[in-house]
C-alpha positions in Angstrom: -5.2 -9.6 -6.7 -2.2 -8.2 -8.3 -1.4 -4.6 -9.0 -1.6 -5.8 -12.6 -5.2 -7.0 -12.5 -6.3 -4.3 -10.5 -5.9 -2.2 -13.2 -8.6 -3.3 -15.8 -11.4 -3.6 -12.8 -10.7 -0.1 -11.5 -10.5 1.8 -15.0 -14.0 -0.6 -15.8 -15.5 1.1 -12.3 -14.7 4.5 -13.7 -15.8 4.4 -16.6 -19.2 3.0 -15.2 -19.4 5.5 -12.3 -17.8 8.7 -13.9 -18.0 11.7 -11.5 -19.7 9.2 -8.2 -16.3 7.4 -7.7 -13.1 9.1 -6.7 -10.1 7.2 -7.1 -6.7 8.6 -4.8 -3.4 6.4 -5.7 -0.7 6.3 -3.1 2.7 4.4 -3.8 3.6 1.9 -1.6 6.3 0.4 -2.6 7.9 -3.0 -0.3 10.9 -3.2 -1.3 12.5 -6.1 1.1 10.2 -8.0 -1.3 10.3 -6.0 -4.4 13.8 -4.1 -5.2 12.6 -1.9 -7.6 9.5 -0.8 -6.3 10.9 2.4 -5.3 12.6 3.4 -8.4 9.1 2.2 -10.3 7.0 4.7 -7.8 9.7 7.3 -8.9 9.9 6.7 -12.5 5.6 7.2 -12.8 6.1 10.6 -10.3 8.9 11.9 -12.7 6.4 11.7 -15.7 3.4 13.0 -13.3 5.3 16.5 -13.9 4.2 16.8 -17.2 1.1 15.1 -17.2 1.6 11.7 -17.7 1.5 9.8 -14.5 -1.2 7.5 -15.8 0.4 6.6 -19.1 3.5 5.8 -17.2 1.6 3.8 -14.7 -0.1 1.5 -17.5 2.9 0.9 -19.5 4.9 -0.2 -16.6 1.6 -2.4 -15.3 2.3 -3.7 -19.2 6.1 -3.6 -19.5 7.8 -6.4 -21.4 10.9 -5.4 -20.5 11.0 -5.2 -16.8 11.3 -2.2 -14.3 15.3 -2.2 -14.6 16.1 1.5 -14.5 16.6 1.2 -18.2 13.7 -0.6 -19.3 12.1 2.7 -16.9 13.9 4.9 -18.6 12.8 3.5 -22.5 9.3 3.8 -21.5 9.5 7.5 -20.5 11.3 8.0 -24.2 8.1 6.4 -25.7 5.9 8.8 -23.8 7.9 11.8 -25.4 9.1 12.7 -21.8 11.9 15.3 -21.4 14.8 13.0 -21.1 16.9 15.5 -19.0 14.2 16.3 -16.5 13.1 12.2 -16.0 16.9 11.9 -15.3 17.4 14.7 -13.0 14.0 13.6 -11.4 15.1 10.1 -11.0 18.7 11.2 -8.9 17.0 14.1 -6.9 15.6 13.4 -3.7 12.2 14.9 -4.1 10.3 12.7 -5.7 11.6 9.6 -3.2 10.0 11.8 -0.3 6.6 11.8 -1.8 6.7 8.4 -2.7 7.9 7.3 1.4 5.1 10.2 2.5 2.7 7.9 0.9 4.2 4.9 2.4 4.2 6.2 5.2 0.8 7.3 5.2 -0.2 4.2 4.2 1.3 2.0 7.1 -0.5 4.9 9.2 -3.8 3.3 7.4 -3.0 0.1 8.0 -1.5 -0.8 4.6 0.5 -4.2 4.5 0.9 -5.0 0.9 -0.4 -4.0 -2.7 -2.9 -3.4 -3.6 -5.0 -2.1 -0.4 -8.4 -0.1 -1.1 -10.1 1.5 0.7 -13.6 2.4 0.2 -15.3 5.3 2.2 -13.0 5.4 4.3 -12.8 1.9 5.1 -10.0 -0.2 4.5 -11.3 -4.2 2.4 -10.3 -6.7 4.3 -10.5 -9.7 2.2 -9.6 -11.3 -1.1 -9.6 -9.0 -4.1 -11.0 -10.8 -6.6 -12.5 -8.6 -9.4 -16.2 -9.0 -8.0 -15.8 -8.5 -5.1 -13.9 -5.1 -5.6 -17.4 -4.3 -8.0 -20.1 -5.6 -5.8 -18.2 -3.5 -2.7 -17.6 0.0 -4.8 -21.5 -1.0 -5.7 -22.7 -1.2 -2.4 -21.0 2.0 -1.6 -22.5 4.0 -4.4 -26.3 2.8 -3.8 -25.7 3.3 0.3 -23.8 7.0 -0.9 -27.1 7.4 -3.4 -29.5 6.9 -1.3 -28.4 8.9 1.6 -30.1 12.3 1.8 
């Protein structure tokens, strides 16, 4: 499954299970296959300041134009972001540490590639078809609901 069609599934499990699912999103960017990973984890931290990591996120995920630093940069214009502060956030060094602390936490998890989730605590091993990522976050919930 690709980041991409990860999205729909995941914002579909939400809305079903409201307050019962928590979702945590750590960037994990590979960028020996995937140059601009890094910059696209920075770009959606730089408008999580104000806000608006999740709008950033999904118009990436939808992007026509690419994640070139200025098709990156058009999309945080369209989102109203402060300009100066997305560019100051982009060249600073603070945001890059977060995104590598998740990285970094994530090859501590056993992480190898995108997307990776992990439910309870444990880490699904197999193909992510949509189904299966709803039948296992499911499962989880009646176990999690019927445990006293």
């Amino acid at each position: 499954m690709a980041p991409a069609s990860a999205a729909p599934v995941l914002q579909e499990l939400g809305s079903r299970f409201g307050d019962e699912l928590r979702f945590a999103f750590r960037h994990f960017p590979i960028a020996d296959a995937h140059p601009l990973t890094l910059s696209v984890a920075v770009a959606a931290e730089a408008a999580g300041a104000p806000g608006e990591f999740w709008e950033m996120h999904d118009r990436i995920l939808r992007s026509e134009f690419g994640t070139e630093p200025s098709a990156l940069r058009r999309l945080a214009r369209e989102i109203d972001l402060d300009l100066e502060r997305y560019d100051a956030d982009m060249a600073g060094g603070t945001l890059v540490a977060h995104v590598f602390e998740d990285f970094n936490s994530g090859t501590l998890s056993g992480v190898n590639g995108t997307p990776t989730f992990f439910i309870n605590g444990a880490r699904l091993d197999w193909d992510f078809r949509p189904g299966a990522l709803r039948a296992a976050v499911e499962s989880a919930t009646a176990v999690t609901a019927a445990s006293p």
